[in-house]
ChimeraX commands (.cxc) that place a marker at each C-alpha (Angstrom):
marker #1 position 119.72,105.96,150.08 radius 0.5
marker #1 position 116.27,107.26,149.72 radius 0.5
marker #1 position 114.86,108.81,146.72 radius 0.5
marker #1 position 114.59,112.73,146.80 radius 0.5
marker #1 position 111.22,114.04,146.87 radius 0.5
marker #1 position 110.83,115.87,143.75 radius 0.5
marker #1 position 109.56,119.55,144.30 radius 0.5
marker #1 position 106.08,120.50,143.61 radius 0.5
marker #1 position 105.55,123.51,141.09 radius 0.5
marker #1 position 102.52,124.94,140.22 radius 0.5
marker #1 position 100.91,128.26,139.31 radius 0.5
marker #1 position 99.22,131.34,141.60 radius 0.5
marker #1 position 97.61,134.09,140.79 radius 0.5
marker #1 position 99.68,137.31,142.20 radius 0.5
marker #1 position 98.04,139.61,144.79 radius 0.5
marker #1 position 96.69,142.92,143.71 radius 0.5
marker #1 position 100.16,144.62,145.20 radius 0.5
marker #1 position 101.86,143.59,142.32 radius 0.5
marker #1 position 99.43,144.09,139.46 radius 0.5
marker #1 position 99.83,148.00,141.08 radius 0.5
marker #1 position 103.88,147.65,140.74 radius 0.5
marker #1 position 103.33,146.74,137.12 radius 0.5
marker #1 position 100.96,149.52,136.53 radius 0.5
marker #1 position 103.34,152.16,138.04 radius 0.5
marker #1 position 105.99,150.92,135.77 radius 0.5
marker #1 position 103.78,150.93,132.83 radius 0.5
marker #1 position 102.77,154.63,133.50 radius 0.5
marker #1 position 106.13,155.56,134.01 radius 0.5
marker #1 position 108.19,153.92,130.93 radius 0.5
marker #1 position 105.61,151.72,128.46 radius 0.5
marker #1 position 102.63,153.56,128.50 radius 0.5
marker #1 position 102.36,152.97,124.74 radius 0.5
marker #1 position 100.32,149.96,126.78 radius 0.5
marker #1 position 96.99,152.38,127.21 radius 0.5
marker #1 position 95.58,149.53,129.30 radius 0.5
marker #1 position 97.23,146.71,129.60 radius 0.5
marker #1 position 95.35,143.60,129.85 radius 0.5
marker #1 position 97.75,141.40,131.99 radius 0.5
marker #1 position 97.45,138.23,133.84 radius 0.5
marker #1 position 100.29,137.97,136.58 radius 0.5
marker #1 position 101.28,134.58,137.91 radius 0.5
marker #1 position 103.78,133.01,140.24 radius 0.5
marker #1 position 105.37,130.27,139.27 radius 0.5
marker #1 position 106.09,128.30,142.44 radius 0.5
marker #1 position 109.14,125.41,142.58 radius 0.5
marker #1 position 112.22,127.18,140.73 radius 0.5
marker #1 position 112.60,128.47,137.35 radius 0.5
marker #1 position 115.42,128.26,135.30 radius 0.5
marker #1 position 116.38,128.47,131.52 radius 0.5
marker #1 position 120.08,126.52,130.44 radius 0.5
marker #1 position 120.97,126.46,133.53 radius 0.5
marker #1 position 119.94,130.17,134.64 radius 0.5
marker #1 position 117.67,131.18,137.03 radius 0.5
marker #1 position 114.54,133.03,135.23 radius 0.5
marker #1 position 113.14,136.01,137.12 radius 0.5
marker #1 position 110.10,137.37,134.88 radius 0.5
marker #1 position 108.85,136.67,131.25 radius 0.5
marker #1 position 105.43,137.88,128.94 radius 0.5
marker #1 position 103.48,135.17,127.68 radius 0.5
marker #1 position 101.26,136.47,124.29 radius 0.5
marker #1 position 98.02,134.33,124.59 radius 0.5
marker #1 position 96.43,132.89,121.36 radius 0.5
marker #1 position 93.41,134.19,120.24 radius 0.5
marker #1 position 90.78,131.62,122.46 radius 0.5
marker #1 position 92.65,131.76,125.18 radius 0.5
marker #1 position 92.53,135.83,125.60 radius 0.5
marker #1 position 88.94,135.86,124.80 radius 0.5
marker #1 position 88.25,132.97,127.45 radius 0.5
marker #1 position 90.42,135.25,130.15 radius 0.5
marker #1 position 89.63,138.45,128.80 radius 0.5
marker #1 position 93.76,139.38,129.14 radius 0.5
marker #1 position 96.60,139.76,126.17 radius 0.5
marker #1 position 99.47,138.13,128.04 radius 0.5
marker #1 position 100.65,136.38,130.88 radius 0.5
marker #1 position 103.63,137.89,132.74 radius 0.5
marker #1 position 105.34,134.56,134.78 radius 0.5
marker #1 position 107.34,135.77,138.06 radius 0.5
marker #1 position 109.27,133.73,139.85 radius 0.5
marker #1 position 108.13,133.64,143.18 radius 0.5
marker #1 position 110.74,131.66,144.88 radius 0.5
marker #1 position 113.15,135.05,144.19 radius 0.5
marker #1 position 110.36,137.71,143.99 radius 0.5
marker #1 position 109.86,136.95,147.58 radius 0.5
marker #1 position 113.04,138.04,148.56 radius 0.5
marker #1 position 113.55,140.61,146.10 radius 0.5
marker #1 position 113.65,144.35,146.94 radius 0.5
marker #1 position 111.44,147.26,145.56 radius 0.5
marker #1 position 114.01,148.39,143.26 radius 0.5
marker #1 position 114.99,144.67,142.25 radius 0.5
marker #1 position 111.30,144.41,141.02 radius 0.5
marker #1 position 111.16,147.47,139.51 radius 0.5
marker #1 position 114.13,146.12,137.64 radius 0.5
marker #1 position 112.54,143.35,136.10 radius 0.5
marker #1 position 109.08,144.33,135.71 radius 0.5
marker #1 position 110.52,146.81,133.24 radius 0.5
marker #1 position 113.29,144.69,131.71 radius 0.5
marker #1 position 110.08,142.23,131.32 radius 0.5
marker #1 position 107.93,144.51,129.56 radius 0.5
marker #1 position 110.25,145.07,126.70 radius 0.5
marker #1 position 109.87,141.58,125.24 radius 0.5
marker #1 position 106.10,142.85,124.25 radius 0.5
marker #1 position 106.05,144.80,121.52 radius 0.5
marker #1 position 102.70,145.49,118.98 radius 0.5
marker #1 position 101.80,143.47,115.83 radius 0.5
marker #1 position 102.33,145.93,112.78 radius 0.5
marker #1 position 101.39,145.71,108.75 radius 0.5
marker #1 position 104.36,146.84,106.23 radius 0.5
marker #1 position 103.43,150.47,106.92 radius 0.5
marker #1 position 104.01,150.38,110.37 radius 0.5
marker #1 position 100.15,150.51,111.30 radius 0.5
marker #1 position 99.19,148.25,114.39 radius 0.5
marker #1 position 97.46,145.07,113.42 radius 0.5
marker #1 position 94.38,144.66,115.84 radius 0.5
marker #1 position 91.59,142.43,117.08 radius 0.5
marker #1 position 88.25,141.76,115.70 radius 0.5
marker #1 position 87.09,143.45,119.13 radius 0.5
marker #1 position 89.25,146.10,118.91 radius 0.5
marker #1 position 92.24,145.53,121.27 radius 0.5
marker #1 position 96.19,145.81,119.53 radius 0.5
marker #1 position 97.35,142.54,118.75 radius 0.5
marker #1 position 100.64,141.75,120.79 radius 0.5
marker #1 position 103.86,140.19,119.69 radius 0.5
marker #1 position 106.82,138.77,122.02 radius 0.5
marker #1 position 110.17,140.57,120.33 radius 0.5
marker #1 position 113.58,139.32,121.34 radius 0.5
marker #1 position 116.29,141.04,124.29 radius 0.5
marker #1 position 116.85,144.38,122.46 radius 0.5
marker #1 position 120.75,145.96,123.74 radius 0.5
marker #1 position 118.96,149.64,122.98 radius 0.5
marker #1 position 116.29,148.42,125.44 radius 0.5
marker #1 position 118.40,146.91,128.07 radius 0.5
marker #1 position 120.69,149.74,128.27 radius 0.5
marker #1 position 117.21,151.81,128.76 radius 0.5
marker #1 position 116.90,149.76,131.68 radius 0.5
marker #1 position 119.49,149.82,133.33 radius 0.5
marker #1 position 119.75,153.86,133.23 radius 0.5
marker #1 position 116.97,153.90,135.01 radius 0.5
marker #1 position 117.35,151.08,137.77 radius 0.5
marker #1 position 121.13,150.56,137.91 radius 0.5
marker #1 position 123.30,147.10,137.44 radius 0.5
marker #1 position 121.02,145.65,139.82 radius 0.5
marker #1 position 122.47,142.32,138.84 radius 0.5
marker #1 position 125.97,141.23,138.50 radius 0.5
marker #1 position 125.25,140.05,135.22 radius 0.5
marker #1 position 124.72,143.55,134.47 radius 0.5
marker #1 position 127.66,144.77,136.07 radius 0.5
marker #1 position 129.68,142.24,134.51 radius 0.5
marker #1 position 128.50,143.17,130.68 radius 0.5
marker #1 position 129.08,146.63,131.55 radius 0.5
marker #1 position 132.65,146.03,132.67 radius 0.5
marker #1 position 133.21,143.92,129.72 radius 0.5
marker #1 position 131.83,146.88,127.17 radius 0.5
marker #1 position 134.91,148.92,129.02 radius 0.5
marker #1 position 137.02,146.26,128.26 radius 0.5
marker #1 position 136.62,146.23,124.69 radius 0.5
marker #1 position 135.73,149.47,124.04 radius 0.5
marker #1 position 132.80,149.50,122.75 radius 0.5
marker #1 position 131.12,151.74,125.56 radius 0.5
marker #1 position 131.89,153.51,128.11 radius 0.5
marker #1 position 129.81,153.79,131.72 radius 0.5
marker #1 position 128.35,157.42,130.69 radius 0.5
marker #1 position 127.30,155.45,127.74 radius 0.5
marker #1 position 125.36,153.60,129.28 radius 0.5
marker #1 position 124.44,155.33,132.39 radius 0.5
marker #1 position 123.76,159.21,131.63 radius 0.5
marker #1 position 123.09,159.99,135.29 radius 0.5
marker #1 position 122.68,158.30,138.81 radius 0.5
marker #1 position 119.21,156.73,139.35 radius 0.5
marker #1 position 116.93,157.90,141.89 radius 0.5
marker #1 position 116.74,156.57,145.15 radius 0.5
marker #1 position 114.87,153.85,145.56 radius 0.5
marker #1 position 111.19,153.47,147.51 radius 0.5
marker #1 position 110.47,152.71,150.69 radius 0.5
marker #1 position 113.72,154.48,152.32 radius 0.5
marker #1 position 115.88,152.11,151.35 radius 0.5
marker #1 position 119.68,153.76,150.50 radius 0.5
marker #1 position 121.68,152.69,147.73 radius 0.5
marker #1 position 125.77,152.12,147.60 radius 0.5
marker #1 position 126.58,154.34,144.04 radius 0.5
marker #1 position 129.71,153.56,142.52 radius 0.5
marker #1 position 132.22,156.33,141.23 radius 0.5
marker #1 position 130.61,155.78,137.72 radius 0.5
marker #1 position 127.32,156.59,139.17 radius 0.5
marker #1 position 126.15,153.06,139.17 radius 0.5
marker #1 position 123.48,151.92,141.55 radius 0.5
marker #1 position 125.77,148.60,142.99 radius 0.5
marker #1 position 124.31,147.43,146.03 radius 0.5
marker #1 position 120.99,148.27,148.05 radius 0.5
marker #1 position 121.65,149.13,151.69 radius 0.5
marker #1 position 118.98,146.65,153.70 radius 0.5
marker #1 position 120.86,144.38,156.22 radius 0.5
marker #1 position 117.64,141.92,155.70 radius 0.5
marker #1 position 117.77,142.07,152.06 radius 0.5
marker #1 position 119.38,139.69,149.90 radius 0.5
marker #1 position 121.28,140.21,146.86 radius 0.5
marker #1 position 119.54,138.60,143.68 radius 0.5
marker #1 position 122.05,135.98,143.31 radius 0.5
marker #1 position 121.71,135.49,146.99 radius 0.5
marker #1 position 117.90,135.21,146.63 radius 0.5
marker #1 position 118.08,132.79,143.66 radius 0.5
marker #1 position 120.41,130.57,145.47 radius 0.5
marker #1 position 118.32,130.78,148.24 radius 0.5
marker #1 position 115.41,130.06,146.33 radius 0.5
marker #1 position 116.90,126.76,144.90 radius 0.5
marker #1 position 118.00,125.18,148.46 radius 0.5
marker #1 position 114.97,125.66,149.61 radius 0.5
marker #1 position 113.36,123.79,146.33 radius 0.5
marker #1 position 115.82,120.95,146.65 radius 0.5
marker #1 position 116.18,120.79,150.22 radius 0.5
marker #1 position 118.61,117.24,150.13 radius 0.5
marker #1 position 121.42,119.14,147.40 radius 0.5
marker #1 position 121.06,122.31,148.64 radius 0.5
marker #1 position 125.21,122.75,148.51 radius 0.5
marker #1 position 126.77,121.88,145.36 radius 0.5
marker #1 position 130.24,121.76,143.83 radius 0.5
marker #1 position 130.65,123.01,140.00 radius 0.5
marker #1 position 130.96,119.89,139.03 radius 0.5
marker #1 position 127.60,118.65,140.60 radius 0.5
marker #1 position 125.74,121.56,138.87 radius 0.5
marker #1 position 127.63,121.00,135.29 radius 0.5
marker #1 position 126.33,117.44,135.78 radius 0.5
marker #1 position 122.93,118.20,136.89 radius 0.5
marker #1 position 119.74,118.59,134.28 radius 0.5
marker #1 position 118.71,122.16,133.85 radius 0.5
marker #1 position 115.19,122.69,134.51 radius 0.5
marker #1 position 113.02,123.31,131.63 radius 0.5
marker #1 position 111.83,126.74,130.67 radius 0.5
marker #1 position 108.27,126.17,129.40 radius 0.5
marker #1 position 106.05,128.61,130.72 radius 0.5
marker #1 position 103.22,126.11,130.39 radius 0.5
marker link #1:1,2 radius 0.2
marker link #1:2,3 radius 0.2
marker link #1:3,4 radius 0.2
marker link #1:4,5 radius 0.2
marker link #1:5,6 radius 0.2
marker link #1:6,7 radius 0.2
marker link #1:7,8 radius 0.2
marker link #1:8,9 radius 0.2
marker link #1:9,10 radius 0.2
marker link #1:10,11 radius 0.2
marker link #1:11,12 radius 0.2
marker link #1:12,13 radius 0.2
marker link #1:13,14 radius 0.2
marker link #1:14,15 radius 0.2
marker link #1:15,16 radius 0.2
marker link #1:16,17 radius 0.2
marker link #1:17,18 radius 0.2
marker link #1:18,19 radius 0.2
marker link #1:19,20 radius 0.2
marker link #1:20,21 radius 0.2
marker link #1:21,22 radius 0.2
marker link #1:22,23 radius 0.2
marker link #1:23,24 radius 0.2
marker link #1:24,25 radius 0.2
marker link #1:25,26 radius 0.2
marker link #1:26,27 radius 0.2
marker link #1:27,28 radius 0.2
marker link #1:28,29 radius 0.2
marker link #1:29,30 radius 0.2
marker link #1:30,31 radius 0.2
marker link #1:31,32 radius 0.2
marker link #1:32,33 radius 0.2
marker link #1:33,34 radius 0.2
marker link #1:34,35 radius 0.2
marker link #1:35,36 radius 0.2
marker link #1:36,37 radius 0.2
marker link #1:37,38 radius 0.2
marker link #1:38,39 radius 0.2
marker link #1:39,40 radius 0.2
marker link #1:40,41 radius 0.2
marker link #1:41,42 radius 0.2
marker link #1:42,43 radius 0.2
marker link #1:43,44 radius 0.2
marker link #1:44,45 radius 0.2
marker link #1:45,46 radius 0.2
marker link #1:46,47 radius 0.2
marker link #1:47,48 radius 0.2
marker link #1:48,49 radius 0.2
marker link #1:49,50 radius 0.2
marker link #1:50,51 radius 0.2
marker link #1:51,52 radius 0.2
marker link #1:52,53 radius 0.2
marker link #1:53,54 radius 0.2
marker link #1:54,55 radius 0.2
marker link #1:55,56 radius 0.2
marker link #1:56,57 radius 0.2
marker link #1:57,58 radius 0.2
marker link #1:58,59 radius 0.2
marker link #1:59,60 radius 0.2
marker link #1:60,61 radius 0.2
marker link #1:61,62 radius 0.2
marker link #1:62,63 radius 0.2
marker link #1:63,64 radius 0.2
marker link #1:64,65 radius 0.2
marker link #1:65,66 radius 0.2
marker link #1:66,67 radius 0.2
marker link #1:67,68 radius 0.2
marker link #1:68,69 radius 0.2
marker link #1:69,70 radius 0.2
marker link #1:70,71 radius 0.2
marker link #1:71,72 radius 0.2
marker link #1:72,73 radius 0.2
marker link #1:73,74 radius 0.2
marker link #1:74,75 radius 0.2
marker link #1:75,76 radius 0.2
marker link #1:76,77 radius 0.2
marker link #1:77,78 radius 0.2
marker link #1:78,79 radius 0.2
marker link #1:79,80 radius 0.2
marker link #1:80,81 radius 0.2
marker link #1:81,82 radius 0.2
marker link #1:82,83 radius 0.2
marker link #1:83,84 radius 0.2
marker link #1:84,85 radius 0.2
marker link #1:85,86 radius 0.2
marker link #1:86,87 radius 0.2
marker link #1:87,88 radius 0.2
marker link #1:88,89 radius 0.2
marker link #1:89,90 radius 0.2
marker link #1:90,91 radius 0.2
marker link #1:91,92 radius 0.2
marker link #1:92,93 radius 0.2
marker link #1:93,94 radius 0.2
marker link #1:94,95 radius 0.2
marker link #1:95,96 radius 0.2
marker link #1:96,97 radius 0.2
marker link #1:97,98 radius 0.2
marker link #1:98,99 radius 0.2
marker link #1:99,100 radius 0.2
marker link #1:100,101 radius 0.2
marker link #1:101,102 radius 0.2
marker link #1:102,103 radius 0.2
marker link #1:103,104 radius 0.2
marker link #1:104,105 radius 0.2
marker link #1:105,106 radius 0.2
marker link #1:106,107 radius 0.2
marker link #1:107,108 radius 0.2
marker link #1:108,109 radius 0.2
marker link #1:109,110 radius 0.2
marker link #1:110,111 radius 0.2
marker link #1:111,112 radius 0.2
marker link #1:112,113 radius 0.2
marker link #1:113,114 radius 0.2
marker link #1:114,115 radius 0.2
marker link #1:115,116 radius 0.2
marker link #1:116,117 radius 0.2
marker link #1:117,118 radius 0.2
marker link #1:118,119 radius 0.2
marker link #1:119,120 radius 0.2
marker link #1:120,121 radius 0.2
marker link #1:121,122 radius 0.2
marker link #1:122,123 radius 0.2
marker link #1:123,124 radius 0.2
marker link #1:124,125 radius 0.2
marker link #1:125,126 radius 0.2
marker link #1:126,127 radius 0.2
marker link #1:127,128 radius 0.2
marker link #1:128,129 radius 0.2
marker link #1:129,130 radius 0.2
marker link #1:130,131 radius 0.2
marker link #1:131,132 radius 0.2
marker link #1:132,133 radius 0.2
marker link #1:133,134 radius 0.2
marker link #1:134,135 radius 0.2
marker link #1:135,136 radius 0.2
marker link #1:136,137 radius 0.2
marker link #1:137,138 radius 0.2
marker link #1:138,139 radius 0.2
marker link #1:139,140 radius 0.2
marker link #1:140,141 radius 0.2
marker link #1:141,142 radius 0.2
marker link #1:142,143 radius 0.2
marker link #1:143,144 radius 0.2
marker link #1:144,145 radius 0.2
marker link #1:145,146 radius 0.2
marker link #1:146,147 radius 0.2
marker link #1:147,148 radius 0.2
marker link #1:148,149 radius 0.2
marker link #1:149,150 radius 0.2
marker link #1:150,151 radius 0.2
marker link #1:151,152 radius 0.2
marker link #1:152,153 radius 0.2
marker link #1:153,154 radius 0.2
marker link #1:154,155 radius 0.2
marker link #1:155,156 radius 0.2
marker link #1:156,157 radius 0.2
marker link #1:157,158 radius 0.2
marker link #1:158,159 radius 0.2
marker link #1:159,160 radius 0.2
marker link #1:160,161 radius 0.2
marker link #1:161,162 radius 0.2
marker link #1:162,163 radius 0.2
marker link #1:163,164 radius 0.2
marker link #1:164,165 radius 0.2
marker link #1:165,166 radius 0.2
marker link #1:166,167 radius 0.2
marker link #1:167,168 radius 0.2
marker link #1:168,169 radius 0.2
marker link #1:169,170 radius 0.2
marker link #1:170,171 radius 0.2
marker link #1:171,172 radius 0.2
marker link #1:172,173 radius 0.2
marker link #1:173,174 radius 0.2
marker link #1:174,175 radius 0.2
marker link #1:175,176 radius 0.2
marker link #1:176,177 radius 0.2
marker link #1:177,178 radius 0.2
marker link #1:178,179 radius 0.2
marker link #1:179,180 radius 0.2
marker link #1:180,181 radius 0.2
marker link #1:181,182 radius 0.2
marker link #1:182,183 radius 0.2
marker link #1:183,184 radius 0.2
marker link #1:184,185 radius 0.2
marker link #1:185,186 radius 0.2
marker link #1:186,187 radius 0.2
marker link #1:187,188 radius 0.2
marker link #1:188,189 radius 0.2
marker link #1:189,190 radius 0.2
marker link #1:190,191 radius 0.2
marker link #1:191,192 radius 0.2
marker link #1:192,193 radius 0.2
marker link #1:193,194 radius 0.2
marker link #1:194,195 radius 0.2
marker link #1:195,196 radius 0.2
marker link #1:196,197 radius 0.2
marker link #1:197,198 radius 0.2
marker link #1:198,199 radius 0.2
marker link #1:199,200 radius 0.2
marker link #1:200,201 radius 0.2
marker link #1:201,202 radius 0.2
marker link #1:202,203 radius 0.2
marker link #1:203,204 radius 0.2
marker link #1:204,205 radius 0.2
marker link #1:205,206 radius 0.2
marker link #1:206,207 radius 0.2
marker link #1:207,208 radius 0.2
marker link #1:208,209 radius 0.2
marker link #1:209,210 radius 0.2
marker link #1:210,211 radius 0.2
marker link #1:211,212 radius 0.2
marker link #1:212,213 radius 0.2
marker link #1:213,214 radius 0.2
marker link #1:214,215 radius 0.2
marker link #1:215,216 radius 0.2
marker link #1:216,217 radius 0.2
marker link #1:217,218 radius 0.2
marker link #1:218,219 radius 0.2
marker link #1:219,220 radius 0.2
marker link #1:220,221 radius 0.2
marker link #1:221,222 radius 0.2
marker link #1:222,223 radius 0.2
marker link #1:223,224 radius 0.2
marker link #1:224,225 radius 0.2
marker link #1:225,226 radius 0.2
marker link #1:226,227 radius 0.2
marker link #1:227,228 radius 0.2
marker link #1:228,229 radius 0.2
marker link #1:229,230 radius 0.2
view
């Protein structure tokens, strides 16, 4: 049987279209970031974490390294999904993204910052306060979402309105949304538009075009692909 051809990955810098995304979702919900300094790359040939596929992560670059590019951190998409990814979906995780930057601060709470004069930036861990934030805003736009919240019910330890104070707005370009009797954005209305899940899937036979179907068993077996963002 011949060997499979092991997929390519490598790095691309993302066109302007979504360095403005990013900026609208900065304006709107972290402008705490006055002017963010971000480099935005794809990473091309699957991304995945335990198993998990990885949509979007901040890098905080060492000192040389943001001097030499003149930028604080590197946000990492993955471009296998983000092509197939609606509006909203991006929206999503652009913002989900941008909470795992947070500033540098002394014991008084003052923000540490550069020798030339820019905040020093920190990379903080998921935050529930921040993710509940999130999905106020955008909806479960993920069934992992949809699933936590549903487990919260569960147990209760929160309730929808908890979580979800109102229904979110509709989402750009026309596109209409299915809202749940809890007020829940569940599903975007686009007969060409895949559902994350679908999109990640998607992503992965096209990466590994020889195993593109596999049983549980097959993917308990399988190695999980790194997540170094280097």
């Amino acid at each position: 049987m011949a060997k499979k051809a092991k997929t390519e990955k490598f790095h691309t810098e993302a066109e302007s279209t979504v360095y403005d995304l990013l900026q609208e979702v900065v304006e709107k919900h972290h402008d705490h970031f006055e002017e963010p300094r971000f480099l935005i790359l794809f990473k091309h040939g699957g991304w995945a974490s335990k198993g998990r596929t990885v949509f979007a992560k901040f890098k905080v670059l060492a000192d040389d390294l943001r001097r030499t590019l003149k930028k604080e951190a590197i946000l990492y998409l993955n471009c296998d999904v983000w092509r197939k990814m609606s509006e909203p979906q991006k929206r999503y995780f652009l913002d989900e993204a941008l909470y795992g930057l947070d500033f540098k601060t002394n014991a008084q709470g003052d923000t540490l910052m550069h020798a030339d004069g820019y905040p020093l930036l920190k990379s903080v861990p998921p935050d529930v306060e921040a993710y509940i934030d999130v999905i106020r805003r955008h909806g479960a736009i993920a069934e992992d979402v949809k699933r936590l919240m549903k487990g919260l019910q569960d147990v209760s330890q929160m309730s929808i309105e908890d979580v979800k104070e109102e229904p979110p707005a509709p989402p750009h370009d026309g596109l209409k949304v299915v809202v749940g009797a809890n007020g829940v954005v569940e599903t975007v209305e686009d007969k060409n538009q895949l559902t994350l899940e679908e999109a990640a899937a998607a992503a992965e036979a096209a990466n590994d075009p020889m195993n593109a179907i596999k049983t549980d068993d097959d993917n308990k077996a399988g190695s999980h692909e790194d997540d170094d963002l280097v």
